[in-house]
C-alpha positions as a printed NumPy array, in Angstrom:
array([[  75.043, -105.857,   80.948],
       [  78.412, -104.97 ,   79.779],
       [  79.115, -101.594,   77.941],
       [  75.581, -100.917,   77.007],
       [  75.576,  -99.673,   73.67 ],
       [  72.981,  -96.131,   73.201],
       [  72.118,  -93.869,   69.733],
       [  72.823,  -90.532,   70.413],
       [  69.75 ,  -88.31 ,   68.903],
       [  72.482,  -85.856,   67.42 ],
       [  71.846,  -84.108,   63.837],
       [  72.835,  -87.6  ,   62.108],
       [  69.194,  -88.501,   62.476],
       [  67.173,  -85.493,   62.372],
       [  65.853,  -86.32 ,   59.413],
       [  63.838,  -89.866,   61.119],
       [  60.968,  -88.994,   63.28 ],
       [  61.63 ,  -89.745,   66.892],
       [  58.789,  -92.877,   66.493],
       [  61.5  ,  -94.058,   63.493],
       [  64.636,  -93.548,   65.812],
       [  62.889,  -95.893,   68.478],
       [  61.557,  -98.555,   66.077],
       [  65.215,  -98.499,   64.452],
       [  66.692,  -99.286,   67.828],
       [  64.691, -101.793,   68.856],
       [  65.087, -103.455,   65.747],
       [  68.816, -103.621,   65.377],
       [  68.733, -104.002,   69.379],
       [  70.673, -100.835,   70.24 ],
       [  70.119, -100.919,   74.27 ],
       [  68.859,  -97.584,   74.648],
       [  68.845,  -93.767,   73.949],
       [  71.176,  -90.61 ,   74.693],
       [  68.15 ,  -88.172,   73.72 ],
       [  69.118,  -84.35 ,   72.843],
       [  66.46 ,  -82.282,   72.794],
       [  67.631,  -80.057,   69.88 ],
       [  66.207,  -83.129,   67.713],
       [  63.316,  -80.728,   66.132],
       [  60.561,  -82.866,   66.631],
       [  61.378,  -82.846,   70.056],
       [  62.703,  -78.858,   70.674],
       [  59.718,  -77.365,   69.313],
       [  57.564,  -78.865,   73.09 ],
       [  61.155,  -78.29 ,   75.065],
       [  61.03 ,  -79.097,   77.685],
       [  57.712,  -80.623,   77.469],
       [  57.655,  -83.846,   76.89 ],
       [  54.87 ,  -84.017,   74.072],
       [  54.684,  -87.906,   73.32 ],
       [  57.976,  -88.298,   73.748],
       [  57.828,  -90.587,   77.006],
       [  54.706,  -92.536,   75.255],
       [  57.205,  -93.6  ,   72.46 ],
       [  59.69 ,  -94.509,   74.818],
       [  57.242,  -96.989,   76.695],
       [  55.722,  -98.366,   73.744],
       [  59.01 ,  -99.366,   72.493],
       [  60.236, -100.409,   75.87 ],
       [  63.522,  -98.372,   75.905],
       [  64.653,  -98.224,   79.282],
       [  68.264,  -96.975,   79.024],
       [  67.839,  -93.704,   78.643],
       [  70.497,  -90.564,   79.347],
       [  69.737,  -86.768,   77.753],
       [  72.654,  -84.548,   76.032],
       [  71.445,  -80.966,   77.329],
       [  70.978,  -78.593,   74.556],
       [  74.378,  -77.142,   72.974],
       [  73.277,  -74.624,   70.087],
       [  74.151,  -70.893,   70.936],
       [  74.267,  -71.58 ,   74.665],
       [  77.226,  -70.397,   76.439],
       [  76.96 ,  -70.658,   80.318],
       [  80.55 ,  -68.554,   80.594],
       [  79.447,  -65.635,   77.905],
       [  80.955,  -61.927,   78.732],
       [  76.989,  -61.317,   77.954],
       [  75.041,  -62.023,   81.629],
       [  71.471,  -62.055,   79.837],
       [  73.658,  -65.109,   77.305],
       [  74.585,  -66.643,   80.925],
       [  71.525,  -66.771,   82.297],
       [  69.679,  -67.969,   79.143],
       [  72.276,  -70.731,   78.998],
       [  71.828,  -71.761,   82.407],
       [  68.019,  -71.768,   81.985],
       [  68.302,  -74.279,   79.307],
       [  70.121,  -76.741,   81.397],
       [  68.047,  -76.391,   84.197],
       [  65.183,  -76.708,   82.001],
       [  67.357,  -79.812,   80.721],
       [  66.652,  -81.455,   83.726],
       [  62.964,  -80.698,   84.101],
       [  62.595,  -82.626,   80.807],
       [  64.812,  -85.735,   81.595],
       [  63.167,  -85.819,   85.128],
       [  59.821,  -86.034,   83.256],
       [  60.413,  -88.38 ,   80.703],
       [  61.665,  -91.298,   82.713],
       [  62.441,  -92.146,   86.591],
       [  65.593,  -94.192,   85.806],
       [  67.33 ,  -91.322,   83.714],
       [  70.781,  -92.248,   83.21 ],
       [  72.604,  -88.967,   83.585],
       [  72.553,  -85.417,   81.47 ],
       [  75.789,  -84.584,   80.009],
       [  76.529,  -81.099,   79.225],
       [  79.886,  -79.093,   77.723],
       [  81.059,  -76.429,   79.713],
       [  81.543,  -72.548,   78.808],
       [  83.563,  -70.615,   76.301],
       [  85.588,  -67.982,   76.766],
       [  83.646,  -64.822,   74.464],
       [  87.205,  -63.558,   73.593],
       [  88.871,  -65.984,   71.078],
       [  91.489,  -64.336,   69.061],
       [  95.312,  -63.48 ,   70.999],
       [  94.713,  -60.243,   73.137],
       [  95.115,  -58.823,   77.068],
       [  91.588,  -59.003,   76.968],
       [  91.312,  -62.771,   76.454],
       [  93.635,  -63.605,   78.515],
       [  92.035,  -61.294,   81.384],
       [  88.816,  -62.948,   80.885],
       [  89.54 ,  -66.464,   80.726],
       [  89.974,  -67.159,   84.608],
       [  86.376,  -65.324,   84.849],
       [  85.147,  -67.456,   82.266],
       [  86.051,  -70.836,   83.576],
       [  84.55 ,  -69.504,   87.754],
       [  80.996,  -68.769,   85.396],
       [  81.5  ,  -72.585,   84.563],
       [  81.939,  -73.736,   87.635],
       [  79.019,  -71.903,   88.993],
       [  76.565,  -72.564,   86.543],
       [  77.275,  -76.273,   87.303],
       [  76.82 ,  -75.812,   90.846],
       [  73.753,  -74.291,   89.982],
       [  71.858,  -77.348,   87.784],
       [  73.866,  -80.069,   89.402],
       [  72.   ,  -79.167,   92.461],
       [  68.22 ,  -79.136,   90.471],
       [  70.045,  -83.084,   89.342],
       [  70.424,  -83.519,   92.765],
       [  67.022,  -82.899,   93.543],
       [  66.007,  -85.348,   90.968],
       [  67.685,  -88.44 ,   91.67 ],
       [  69.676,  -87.347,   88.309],
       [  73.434,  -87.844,   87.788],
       [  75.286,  -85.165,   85.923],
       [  77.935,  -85.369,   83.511],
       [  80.358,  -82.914,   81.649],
       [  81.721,  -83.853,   78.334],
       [  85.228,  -82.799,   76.873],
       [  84.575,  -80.492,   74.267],
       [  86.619,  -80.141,   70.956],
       [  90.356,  -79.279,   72.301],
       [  90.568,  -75.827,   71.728],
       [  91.986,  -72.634,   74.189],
       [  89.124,  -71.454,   74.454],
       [  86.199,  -74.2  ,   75.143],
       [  86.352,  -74.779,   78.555],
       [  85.833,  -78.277,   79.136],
       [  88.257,  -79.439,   76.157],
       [  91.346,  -79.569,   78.61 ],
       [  92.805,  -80.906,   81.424],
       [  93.96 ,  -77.697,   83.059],
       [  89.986,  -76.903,   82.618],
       [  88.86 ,  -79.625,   83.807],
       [  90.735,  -80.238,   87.192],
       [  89.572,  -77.14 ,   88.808],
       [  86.167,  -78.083,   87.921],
       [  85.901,  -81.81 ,   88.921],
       [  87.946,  -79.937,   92.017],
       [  85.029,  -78.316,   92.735],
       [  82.435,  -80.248,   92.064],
       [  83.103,  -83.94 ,   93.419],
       [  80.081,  -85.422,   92.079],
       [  79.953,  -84.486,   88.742],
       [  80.747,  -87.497,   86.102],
       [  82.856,  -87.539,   82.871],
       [  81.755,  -88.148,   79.615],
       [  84.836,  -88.986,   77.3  ],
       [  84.144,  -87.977,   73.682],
       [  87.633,  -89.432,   72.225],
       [  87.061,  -87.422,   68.952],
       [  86.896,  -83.851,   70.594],
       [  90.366,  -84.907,   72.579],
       [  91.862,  -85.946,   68.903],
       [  92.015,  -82.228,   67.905],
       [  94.79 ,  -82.435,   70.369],
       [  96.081,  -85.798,   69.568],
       [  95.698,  -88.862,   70.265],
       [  97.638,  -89.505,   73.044],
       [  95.733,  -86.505,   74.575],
       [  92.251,  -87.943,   74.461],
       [  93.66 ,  -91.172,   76.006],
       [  95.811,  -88.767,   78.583],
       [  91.934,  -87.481,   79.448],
       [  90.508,  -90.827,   79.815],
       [  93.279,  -91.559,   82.228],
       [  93.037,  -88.696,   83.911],
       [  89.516,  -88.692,   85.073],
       [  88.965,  -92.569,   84.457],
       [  87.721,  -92.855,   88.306],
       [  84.639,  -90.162,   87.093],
       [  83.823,  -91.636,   83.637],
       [  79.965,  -92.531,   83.311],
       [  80.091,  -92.659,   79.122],
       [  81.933,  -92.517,   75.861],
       [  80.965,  -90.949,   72.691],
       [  81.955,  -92.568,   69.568],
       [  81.861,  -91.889,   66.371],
       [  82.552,  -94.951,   64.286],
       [  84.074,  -98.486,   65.175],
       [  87.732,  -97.449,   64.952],
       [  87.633,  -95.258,   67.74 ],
       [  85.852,  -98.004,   70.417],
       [  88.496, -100.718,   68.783],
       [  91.092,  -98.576,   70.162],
       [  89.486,  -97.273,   72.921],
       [  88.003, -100.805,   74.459],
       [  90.722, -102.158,   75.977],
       [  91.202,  -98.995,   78.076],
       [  87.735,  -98.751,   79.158],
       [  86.317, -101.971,   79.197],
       [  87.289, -102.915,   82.959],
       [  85.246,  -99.689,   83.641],
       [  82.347, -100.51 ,   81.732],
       [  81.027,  -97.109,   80.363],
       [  77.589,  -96.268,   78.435],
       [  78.808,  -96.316,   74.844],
       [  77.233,  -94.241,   72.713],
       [  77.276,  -93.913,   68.591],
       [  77.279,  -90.3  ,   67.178],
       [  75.831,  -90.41 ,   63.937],
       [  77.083,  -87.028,   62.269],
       [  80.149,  -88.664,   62.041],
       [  78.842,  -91.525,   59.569],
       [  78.514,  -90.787,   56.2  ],
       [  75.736,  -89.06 ,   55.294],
       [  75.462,  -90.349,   51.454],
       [  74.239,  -94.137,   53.02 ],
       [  71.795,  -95.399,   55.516],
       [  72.894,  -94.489,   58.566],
       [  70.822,  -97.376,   60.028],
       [  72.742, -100.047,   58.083],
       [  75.736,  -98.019,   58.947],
       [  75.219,  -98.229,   62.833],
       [  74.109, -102.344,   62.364],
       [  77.446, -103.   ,   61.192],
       [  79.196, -100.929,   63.966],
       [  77.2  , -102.755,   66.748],
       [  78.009, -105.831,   65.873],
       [  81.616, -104.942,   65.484],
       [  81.115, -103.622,   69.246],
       [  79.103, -106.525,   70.797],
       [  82.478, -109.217,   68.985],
       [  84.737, -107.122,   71.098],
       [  83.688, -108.583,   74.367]])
């Protein structure tokens, strides 16, 4: 199957029961699932499954790949008890995608943030210590994936100084250090820096990439011809569509767009 094309669960459909999402996809035959947790149907068992995996069988969704949890988690905090909390909830991340289905895709996570954001000694002290928490806590769930049969990914956050997967000079000495881990190219977060950035990342780290996030058909038009010979997991966003219309008719229209591309 070329560039299978997965819903991500994000906040765009929050407000659809996860039975909905599922019917939805089979019916405008999206090919599968990137499931986060955070949906609230779905937090309020995590990481439980509930009737999660049910669903997924009774729809027959097979692709499936899980976006660990991102609200107030920071795996590089200047707060140890925030580390370890954050580090839980990936680990637990994988307890939950190992339970829901034995052909899990991957898990893609973002990486730490430096506590200290505004100009000072002290954030520039910290920053080094911030990214080696990163690294760690990776080596620390990627080997619970490992365990699993379950691929990990990291995904570039928004491009920022202080997020710290969101740049190349972040990510090198991570990937460095942990060969197996996968990329997960959200071309929108590398647009904060430009757009010859978020390509620059692509190229970069093309040799790792597993997925790429989109958020509307403009993005994939420009992206495709860069990542087709690679054939990613594309996967639709839908906080970025406009809330004011069906986001269901929305994301028809964009996967057809998708599909006339190859």
């Amino acid at each position: 199957m070329k560039n299978p094309i997965l819903l991500g669960l994000d906040r765009g459909v929050w407000d659809y029961s996860f039975d909905q999402i599922c019917k939805k996809c089979v019916e405008l035959q999206i090919d599968g699932l990137e499931i986060q947790p955070e949906h609230p149907e779905i937090f309020k068992n995590f990481p439980d499954t509930g009737t999660i995996k049910k669903i997924l069988s009774d729809y027959d969704i097979k692709h499936i790949s899980v976006h660990a949890p991102i609200k107030d988690i920071n795996i590089s905090s200047y707060n140890p008890r925030i580390r370890e909390t954050s580090i839980l909830e990936l680990k637990k991340t994988v307890k939950f995608a190992s339970e829901i289905s034995n052909e899990i895709l991957y898990i893609v996570v973002h990486g730490g943030q430096n506590s200290f954001r505004s100009s000072s000694n002290f954030e520039r002290f910290y920053l080094p210590t911030a990214l080696e928490y990163t690294i760690n806590a990776l080596k620390n769930v990627i080997k619970d994936c490992i365990d699993h049969g379950i691929t990990l990914s990291i995904e570039n956050m928004t491009y920022s100084f202080w997020r710290l997967s969101s740049k190349i000079k972040y990510l090198d000495p991570i990937f460095e250090q942990i060969p197996d881990l996968k990329f997960t190219l959200d071309y929108a977060h590398g647009l904060h820096g430009s757009e010859k950035y978020s390509l620059r990342l692509l190229k970069k780290f093309e040799n790792r990439l597993i997925s790429v996030h989109i958020g509307n058909y403009f993005e994939i038009k420009y992206l495709f011809k860069h990542i087709n010979h690679l054939n990613p997991f594309i996967i639709i966003e839908p906080h970025h569509l406009r809330q004011d219309l069906n986001v269901f008719t929305q994301l028809q229209k964009i996967i057809i767009q998708i599909r006339a591309l190859h």
